[in-house]
N, C-alpha and C positions, 0 to 999 in steps of 0.2 A: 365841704362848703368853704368857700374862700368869702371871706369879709373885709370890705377895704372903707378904713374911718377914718376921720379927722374930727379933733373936736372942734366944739363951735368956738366963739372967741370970745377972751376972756376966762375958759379954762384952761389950768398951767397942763404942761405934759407931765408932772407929777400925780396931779387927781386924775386924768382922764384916765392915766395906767393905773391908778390906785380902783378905779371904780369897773375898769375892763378887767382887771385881776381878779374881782366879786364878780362881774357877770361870767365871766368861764365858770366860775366856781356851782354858779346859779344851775347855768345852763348846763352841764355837765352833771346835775343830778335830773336832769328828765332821762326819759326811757329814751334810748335810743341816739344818744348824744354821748360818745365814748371819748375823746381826748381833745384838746385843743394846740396850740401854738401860738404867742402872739407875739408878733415882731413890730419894729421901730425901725421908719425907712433911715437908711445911713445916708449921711450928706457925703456925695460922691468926692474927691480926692482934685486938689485943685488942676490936675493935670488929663485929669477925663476927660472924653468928648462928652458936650451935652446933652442931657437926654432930649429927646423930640416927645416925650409922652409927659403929662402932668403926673406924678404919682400921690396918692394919699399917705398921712404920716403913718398909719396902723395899718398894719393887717394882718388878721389874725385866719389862720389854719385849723379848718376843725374837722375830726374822723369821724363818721355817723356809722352807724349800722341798719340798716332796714331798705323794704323794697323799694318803698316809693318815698322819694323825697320832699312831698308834699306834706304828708302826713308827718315828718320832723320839723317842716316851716309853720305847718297847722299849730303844733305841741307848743312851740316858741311862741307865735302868736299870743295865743291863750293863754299860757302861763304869764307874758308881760300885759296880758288884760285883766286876768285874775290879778295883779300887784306882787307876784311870786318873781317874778324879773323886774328890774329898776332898768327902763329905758338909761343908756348912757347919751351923754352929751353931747351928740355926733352932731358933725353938718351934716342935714339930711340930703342940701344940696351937692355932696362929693361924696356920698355913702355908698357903697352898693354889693351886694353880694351876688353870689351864683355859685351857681351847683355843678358841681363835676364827678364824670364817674370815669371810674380805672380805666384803661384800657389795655392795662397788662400786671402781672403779680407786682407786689413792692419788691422793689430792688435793691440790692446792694453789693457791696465792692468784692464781696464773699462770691458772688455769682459769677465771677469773670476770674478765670488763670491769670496767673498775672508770673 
């Protein structure tokens, strides 16, 4: 599942990572929620071409395991209804997530002669 945030305004980029640092943690003990990643978009280099797409400042990468990917957005759900997850501070208006599934083994640099 790819997750793309920003927080709302008026929190620093200090707490919003301090409190996305606790929600991996959170989230990563339900069943079926195996690793995370979360990154900070870089401000691109004064000599880049612009980008044409808005990006959000987070986005965090996360590995699941199981068949259907509802039943790990169900599990989230309900854990931050139960109060077992602390909603973070995101704009809900540039949030958004989606689900992606493999379409081929993980790769790496090992798999190719070189």
């Amino acid at each position: 599942m790819l997750d793309f945030v920003e927080p709302v305004a008026g929190v620093s980029d200090s707490a919003f990572e301090a409190a996305l640092a606790k929600r991996v943690t959170e989230v990563l003990a339900l069943p079926g929620w195996m690793a995370a990643q979360p990154f900070r978009f870089a401000t691109p280099p004064a000599s880049a071409r612009p980008t044409h797409l808005a990006f959000t400042k987070y986005l965090v990468i996360w590995e699941t395991e199981g068949g259907h990917a509802q039943e790990l957005q169900d599990r989230l759900i309900a854990a931050t209804k139960a109060g077992g997850l602390k909603a973070l501070a995101a704009d809900l208006a540039t949030a958004q997530s989606s689900w992606w599934v493999t379409t081929s083994p993980f790769i790496t640099k090992d798999d190719f002669q070189r």
